[in-house]
C-alpha beads as a LAMMPS data file, in Angstrom:
LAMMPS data file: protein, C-alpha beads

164 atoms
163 bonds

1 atom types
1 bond types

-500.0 500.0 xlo xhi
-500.0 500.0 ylo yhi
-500.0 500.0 zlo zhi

Masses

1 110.0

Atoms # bond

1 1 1 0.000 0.000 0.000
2 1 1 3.042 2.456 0.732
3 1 1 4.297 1.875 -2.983
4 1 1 0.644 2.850 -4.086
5 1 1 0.592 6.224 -2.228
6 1 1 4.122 6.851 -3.466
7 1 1 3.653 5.918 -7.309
8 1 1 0.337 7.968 -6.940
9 1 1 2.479 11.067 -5.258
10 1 1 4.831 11.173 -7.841
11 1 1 2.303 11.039 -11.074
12 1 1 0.419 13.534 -9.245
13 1 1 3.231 15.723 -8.645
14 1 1 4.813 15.165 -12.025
15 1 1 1.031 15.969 -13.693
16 1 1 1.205 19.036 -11.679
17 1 1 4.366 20.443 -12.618
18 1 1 3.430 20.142 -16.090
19 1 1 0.126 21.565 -15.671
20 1 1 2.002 25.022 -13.923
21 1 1 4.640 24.660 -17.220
22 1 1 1.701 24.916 -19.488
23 1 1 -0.063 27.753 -17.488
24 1 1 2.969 29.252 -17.887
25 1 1 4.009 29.298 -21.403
26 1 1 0.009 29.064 -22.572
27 1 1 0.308 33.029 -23.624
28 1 1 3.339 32.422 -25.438
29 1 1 1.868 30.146 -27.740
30 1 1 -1.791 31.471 -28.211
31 1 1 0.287 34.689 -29.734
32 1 1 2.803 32.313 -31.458
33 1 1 -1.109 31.145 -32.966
34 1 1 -2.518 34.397 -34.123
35 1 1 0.893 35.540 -35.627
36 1 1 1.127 32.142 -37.638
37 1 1 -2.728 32.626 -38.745
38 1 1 -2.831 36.382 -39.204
39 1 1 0.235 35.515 -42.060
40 1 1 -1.708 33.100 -43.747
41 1 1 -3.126 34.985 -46.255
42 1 1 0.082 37.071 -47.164
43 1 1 1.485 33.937 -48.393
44 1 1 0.546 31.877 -51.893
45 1 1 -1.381 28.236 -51.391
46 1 1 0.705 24.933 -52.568
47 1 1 -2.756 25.035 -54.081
48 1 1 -3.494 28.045 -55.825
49 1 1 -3.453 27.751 -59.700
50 1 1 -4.441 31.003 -60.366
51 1 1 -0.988 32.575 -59.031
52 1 1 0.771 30.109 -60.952
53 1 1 -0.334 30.610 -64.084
54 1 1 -1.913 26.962 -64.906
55 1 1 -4.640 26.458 -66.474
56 1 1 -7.665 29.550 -67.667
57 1 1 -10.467 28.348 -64.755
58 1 1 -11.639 30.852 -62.435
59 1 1 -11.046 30.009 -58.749
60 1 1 -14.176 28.543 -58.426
61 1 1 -14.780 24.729 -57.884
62 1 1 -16.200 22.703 -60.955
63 1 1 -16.180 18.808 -60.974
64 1 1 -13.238 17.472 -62.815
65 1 1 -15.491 15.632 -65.788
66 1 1 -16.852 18.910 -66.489
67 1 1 -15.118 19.931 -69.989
68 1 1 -14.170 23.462 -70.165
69 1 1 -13.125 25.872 -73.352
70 1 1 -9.918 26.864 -73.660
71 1 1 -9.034 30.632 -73.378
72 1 1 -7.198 31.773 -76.822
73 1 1 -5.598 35.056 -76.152
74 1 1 -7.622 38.234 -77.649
75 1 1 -5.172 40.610 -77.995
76 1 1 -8.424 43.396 -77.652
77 1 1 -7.409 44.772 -81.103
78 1 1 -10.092 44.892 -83.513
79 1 1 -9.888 42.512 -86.307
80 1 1 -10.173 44.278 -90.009
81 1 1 -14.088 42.567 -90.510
82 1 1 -14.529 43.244 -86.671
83 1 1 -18.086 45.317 -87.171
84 1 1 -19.390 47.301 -83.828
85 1 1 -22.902 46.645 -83.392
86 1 1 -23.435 48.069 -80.278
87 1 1 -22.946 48.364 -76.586
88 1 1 -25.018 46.418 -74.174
89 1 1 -25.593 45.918 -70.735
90 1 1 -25.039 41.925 -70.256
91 1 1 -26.342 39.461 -67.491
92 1 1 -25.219 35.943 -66.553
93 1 1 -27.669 33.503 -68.722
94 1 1 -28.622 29.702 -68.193
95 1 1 -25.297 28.826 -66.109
96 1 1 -26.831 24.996 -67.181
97 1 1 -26.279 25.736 -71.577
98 1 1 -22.580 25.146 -72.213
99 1 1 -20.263 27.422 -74.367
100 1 1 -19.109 30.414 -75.211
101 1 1 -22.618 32.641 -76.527
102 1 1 -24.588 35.889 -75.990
103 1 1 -28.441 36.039 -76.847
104 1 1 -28.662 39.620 -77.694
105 1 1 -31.088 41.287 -79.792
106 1 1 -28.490 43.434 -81.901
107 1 1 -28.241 40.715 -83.837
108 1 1 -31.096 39.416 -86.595
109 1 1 -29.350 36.112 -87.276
110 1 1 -26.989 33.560 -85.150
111 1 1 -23.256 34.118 -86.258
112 1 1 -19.556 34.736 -84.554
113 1 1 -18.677 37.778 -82.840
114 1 1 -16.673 39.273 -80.426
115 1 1 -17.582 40.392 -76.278
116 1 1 -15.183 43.205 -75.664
117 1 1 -15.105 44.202 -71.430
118 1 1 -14.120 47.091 -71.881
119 1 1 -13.073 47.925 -67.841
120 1 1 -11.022 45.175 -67.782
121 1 1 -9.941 45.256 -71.519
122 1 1 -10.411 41.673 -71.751
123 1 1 -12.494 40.204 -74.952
124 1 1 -13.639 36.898 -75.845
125 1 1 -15.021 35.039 -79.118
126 1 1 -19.009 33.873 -78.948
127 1 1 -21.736 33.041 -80.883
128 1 1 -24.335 35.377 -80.765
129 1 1 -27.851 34.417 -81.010
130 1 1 -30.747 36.693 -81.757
131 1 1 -33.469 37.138 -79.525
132 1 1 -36.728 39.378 -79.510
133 1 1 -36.490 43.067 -78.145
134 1 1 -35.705 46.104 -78.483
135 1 1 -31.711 47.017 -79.265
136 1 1 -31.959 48.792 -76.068
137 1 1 -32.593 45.464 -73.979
138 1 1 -29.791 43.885 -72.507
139 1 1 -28.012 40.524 -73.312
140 1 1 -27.587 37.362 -71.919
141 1 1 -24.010 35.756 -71.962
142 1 1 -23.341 32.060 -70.836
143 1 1 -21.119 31.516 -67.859
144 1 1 -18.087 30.473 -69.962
145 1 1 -17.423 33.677 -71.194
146 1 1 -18.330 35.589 -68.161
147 1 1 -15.618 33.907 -66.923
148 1 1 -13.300 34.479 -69.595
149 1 1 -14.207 38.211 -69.097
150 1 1 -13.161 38.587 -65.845
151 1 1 -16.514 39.731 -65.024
152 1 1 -18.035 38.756 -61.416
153 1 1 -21.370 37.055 -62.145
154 1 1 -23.409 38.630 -59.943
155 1 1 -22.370 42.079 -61.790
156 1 1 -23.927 43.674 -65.216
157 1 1 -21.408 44.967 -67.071
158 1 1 -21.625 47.161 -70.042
159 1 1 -20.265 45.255 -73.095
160 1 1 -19.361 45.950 -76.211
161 1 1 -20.590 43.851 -79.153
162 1 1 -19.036 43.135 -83.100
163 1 1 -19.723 40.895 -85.654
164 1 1 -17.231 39.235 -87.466

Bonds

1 1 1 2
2 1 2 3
3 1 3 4
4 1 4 5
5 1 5 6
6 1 6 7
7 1 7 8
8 1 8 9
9 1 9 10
10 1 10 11
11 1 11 12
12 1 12 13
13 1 13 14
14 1 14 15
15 1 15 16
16 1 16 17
17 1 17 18
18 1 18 19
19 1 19 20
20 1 20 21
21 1 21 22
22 1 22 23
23 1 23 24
24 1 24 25
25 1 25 26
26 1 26 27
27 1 27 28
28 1 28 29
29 1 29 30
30 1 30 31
31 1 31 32
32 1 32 33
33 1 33 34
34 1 34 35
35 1 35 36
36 1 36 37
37 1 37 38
38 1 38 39
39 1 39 40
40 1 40 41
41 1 41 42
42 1 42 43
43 1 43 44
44 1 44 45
45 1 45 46
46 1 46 47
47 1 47 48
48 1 48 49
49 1 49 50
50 1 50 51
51 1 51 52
52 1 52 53
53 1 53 54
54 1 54 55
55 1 55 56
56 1 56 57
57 1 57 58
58 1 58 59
59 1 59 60
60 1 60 61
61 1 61 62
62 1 62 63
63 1 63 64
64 1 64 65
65 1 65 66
66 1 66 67
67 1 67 68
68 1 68 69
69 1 69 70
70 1 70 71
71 1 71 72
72 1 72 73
73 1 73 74
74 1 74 75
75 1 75 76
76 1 76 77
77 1 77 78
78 1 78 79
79 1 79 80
80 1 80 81
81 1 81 82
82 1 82 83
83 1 83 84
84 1 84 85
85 1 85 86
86 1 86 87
87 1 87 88
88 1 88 89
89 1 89 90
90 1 90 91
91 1 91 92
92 1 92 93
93 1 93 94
94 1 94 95
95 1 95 96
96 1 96 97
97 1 97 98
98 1 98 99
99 1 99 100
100 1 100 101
101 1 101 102
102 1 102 103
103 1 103 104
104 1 104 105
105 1 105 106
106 1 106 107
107 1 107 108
108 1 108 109
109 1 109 110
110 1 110 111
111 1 111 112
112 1 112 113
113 1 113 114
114 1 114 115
115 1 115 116
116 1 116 117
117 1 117 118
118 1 118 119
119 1 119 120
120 1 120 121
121 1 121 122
122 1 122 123
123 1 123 124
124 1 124 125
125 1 125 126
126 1 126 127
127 1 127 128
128 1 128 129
129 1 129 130
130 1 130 131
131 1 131 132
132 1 132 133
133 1 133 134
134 1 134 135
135 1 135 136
136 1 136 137
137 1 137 138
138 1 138 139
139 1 139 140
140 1 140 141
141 1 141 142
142 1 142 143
143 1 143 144
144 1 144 145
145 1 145 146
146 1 146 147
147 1 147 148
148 1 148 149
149 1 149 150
150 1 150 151
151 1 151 152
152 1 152 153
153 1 153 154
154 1 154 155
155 1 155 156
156 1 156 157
157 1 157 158
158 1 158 159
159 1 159 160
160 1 160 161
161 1 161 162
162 1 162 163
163 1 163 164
């Protein structure tokens, strides 16, 4: 019974002396903690593609099977059968329809053209499909090329339109 009492002494007393260490040093590390998290974001993620360079995606997540357009660079400079139609003010359309298009109605018929964002001076190639209204109505342009654009999809950015 002696050996009990003194086994149970010492892990008692050893527990306790750590417990008074960690007391201790505790402040140390919780601002060792908020240094180390405040400095996260000053750094670039293993992760981050976009800093890198790979790839065209936006940072958003889209399941791997999902087959995305590649982004050819548009140099912004209008090509010599470039035709301006018109500006218009564009919203995100069907995000479910794939590819690169604008329903617009400054067009009469479906052919290739050119979005131009002009804030960011960023452009990309679409089809543009006619729809009814007014050429004053705005435009709807498929996720795709919002995203080529630059353009956050909850905004409605003034674009310009041409006809190639």
């Amino acid at each position: 019974m002696f050996r009990t009492r003194k086994w149970l002494r010492t892990w008692t007393g050893l527990l306790t002396a750590i417990r008074i260490r960690l007391m201790k040093t505790m402040p140390l590390i919780m601002v060792a903690i908020c240094f180390l998290l405040a400095s996260c974001g000053r750094f670039p993620s293993f992760f981050d593609r976009s800093r890198t360079g790979e790839g065209t995606t936006a940072a958003t997540s889209v399941p791997a099977t999902t087959q995305r357009p590649l982004a050819r660079p548009d140099t912004g400079a209008p090509v010599p059968d470039d035709a301006f139609v018109g500006i218009t003010v564009a919203s995100l359309g069907a995000p479910g329809e794939p590819g690169l298009w604008a329903k617009t109605p400054l067009v009469t018929s479906e052919r290739r053209g050119r979005l131009v964002y002009p804030a960011k001076n960023t452009s990309v190639t679409v089809v543009l499909i006619p729809i009814d209204g007014p050429a004053s109505a705005g435009s709807r342009v498929s996720l795709d090329a919002f995203r080529l654009l630059g353009v956050a999809l909850t905004d409605l950015p003034e674009l310009e339109v041409h006809t190639r």
